[in-house]
N, C-alpha and C positions, 0 to 999 in steps of 0.2 A: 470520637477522635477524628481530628483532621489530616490528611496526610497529605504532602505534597510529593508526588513525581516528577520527577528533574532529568529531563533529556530533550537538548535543544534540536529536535527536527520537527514537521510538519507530522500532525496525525490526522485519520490513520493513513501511514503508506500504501502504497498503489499498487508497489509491485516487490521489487526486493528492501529487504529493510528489517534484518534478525532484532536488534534493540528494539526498534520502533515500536511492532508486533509485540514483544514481549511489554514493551509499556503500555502499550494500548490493552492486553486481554488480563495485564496484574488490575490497569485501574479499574476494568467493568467486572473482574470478581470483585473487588475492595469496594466497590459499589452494592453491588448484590450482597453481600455482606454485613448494610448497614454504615461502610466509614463514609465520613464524607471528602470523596477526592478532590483536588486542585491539578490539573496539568497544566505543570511550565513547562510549555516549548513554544514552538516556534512559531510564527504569521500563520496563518492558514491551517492551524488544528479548527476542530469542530468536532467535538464529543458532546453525545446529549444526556449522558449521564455523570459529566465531571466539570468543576467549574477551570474556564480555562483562561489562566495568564500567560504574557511574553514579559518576561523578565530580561534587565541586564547582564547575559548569561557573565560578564568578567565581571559583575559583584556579588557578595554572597546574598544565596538567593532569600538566607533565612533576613538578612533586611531588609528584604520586600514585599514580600508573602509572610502572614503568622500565620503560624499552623504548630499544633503539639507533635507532627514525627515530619522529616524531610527523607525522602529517597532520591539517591542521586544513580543517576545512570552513565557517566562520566566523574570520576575521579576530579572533584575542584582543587582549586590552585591552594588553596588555604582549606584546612581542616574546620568543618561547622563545627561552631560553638554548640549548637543545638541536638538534641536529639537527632540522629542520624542512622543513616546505615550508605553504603556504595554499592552497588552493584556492578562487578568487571566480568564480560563477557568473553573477553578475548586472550589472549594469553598475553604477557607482559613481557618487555625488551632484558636480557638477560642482564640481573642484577638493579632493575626495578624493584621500588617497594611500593606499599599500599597503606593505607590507614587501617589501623585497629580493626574497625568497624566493617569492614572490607566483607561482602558475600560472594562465595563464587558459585557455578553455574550446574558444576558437578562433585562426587566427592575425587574423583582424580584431579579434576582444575586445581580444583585445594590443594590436593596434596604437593602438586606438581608448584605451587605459590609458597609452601609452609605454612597452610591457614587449617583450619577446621570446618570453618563454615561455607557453606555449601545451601542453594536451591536448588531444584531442577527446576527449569521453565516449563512449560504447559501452557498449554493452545485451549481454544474457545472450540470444541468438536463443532459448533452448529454452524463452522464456516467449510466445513469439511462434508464430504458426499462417501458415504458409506456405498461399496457395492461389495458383491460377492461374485460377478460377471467378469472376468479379466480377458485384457488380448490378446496376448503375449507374448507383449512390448515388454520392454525395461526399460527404467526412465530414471535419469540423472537431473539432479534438481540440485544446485548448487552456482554459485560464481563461477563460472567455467575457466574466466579468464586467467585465475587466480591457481599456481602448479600447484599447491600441495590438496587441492578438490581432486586434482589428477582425472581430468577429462578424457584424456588421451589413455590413460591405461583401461578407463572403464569403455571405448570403443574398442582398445583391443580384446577385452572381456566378450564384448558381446559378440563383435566375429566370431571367435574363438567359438561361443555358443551358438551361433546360426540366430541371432535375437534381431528384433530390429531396438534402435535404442530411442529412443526419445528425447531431447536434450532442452531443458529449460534452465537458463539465468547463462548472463556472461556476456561479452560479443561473439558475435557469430563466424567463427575460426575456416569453417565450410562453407558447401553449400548446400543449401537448405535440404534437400535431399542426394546421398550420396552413399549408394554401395549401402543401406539400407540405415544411416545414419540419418536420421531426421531435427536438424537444429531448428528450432521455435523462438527463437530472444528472450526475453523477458517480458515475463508472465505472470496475471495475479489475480486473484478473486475467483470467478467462477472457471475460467478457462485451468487455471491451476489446477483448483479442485476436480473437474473433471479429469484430468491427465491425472494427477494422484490415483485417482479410484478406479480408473481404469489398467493401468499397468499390472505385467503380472509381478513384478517390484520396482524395489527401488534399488539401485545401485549406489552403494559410497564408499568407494575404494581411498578413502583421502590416505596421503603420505605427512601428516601431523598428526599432533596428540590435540583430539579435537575436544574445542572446551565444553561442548554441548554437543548439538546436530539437531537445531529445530525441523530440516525436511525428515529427519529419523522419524520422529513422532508426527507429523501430518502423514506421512506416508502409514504410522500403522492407525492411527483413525483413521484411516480413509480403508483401510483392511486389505492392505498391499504388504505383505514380507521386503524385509529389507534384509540385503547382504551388502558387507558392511569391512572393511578392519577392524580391526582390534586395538585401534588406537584413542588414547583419549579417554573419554565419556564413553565411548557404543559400549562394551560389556557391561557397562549400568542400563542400558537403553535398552538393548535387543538379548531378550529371552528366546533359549532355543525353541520354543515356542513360534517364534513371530520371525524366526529368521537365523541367518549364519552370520560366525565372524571368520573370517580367510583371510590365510597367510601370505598365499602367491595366489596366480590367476588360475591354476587347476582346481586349486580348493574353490574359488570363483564360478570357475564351469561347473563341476560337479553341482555344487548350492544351487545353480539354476535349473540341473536335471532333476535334482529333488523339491521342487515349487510346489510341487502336488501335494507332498507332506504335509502343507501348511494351511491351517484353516485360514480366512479372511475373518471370518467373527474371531478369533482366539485374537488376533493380532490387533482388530479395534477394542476386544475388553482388556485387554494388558495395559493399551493406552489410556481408557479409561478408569484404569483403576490407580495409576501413576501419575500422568501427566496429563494432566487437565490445568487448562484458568486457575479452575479452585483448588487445589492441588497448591499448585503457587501459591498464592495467596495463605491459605493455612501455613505454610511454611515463614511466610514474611513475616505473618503476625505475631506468629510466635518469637521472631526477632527483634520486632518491636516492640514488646513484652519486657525481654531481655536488656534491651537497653536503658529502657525507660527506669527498669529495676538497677541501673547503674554496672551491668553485669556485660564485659567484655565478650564479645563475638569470636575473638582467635588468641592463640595464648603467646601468641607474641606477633611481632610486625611482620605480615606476611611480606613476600620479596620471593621473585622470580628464580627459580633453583638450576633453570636449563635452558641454553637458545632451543627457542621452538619451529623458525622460518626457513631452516635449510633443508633442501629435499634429501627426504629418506635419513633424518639426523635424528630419528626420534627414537625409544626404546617400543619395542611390539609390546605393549598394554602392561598393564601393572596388578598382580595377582591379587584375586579379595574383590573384582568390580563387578561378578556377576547378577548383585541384583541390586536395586536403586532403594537407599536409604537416606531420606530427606533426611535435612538440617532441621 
C-alpha cells in the first residue's frame, strides 16, 4: 500500500515542531513496516527512506499524488474524496467541527471533540539517550512563551523546592542565569537529548486540557519521572510508576521530595511498551484498515465541546484516563 502524509512544513525540524516530529517518526515506522511512504510537504524535506513531494498545498492533494490511503495533518478546505483519515493535534476553537474521519491524539482529546477515535503519538527512542545518572535539575521543555505551558508557575515550583530548573523552548523571558533558573532557548537533537537524560525530571505543570505532551514521553525514554497535572492526556501518559500528577504546587513539592521513589529503567520500559514510532504506526494502520473496509472512524461529526485557551478555564482531568488505550 501507498500512503501519503500530508503536512506542509520542512522535514525533519531542527528544533521545536510537535506535528513535524510526529510525521517524520509515523513515516519511518510505516516504512520499516514495508508501506511505501510519499511525504508532501514543504521545499527543503529530505527523507531517505520516503518518497518526497511539494504539492499545491490549496488543491487537493489526492489530484496530485496517487496513492491507495492519504493522511492529512491539517484539516483541508474540502473533504477527500479518497481514502482518508485527519489527524488534529491541537484542541479546536469552541464549536468547531471536524470530518468523519478525524483521529485524535489521546482518548481525552476525543472525548473532549465528541469522537472515539483516538492515537497516542510515539517517538523513535534511538533519538533519545537513556541514563540512570541524574543532577538534580528539573527541566521544563515546552513553548514557554505560550501561558497555559505556565513557565512561571513551574519556577515557582522549583524555588519552592531548592531545584535548579532548566528551561528549554520559548523566548528567553530572563536571564540566562538567575536565582538558579537556567533559560537555554531553543533546543534540539542532541543538546535536547542530553538535558532530557540528565535531569532529575521533568516538570509540566500546563493550566489546559493538554491534547498529547510529546516532551511527557521523551522525557520518560530518556528515564527522567515527569510531574505533571492532571489535565488533558497526562493520566493516560504518566503511570504512578514513572511519576506524579498535582493538584497545587505542595503536591508539586512533595512529588520532587519523592524522586527517589522512581526507578529511571521503570520510566523508559513504560515508554517503551506504549509509546514508541511503532506503536503509532500499528494504531494508524489499523485505521486504514477501517476505512478502506468503508467503516466510519467516529460515530458522529466530531465538534469541539469546551473553550480550551483561557487560563485556569479548564476541568482538573476526567475520571477513567489512568492508563493508555490505543485506538
Amino acid at each position: 500500500m501507498k500512503v501519503v502524509l500530508i503536512h506542509d512544513a520542512a522535514l525533519p525540524v531542527q528544533a521545536y515542531g510537535g506535528t513535524e516530529r510526529v510525521v517524520w517518526w509515523l513515516s519511518k515506522a510505516l516504512s520499516e513496516r514495508g508501506i511505501t511512504v510519499v511525504l508532501a510537504s514543504a521545499p527543503g524535506t529530505d527523507c531517505p527512506w520516503a518518497e518526497v513531494v511539494h504539492p499545491d498545498f490549496r488543491r487537493p492533494i489526492e489530484e496530485q499524488v496517487e496513492a491507495g490511503f492519504y493522511h492529512y495533518f491539517n484539516t483541508p478546505a474540502v473533504e477527500p474524496s479518497r481514502p482518508h483519515v485527519v489527524t488534529i493535534g491541537g484542541n479546536g476553537k469552541p464549536g468547531e467541527t471536524f470530518f468523519r474521519n478525524t483521529v485524535f491524539v489521546s482518548r481525552n482529546h476525543a472525548l473532549r471533540h465528541g469522537a472515539q477515535c483516538f492515537v497516542h503519538n510515539g517517538v523513535d527512542p534511538s533519538e533519545y539517550v537513556f541514563n540512570t545518572q541524574k543532577d538534580g535539575s528539573l527541566l521544563f521543555l515546552a513553548k514557554a512563551s505560550w501561558h497555559v505551558k505556565n513557565v512561571r508557575g513551574a519556577i515557582r515550583i522549583a524555588r519552592k523546592a531548592n531545584r535548579t530548573l532548566e528551561i528549554l523552548g520559548g523566548k528567553r523571558l530572563f536571564f540566562n542565569h538567575w536565582r538558579g533558573i537556567h533559560w537555554n532557548g531553543m533546543q534540539g537533537g542532541e543538546v535536547k537529548a542530553r538535558f532530557l537524560s540528565r535531569a532529575s525530571a521533568l516538570l509540566f505543570p500546563v493550566l489546559w486540557n493538554e491534547p498529547f505532551g510529546i516532551a511527557v514521553v521523551e522525557a520518560l525514554i530518556s528515564g527522567t519521572p515527569v510531574i505533571a497535572s492532571p489535565l488533558g492526556s497526562l493520566p493516560e501518559l504518566i503511570h504512578p510508576d514513572v511519576g506524579s500528577l498535582c493538584e497545587d504546587e505542595q503536591d508539586y513539592v512533595a512529588a520532587i521530595a519523592d524522586l527517589g521513589q522512581i526507578k529511571s529503567s521503570r520510566c523508559r520500559e513504560w515508554a517503551l511498551e506504549h509509546f514508541t514510532h511503532h506503536h503509532m504506526a500499528e494504531g494508524y494502520l489499523k485505521l486504514y484498515e477501517k476505512v478502506l473496509k468503508g467503516e466510519p472512524l467516529n460515530r458522529s461529526i466530531p465538534a469541539t465541546r469546551e473553550a480550551v485557551d483561557a487560563l485556569y478555564s479548564v476541568p482538573l482531568g476526567v475520571p477513567g484516563m489512568s492508563a493508555p488505550q490505543p485506538a
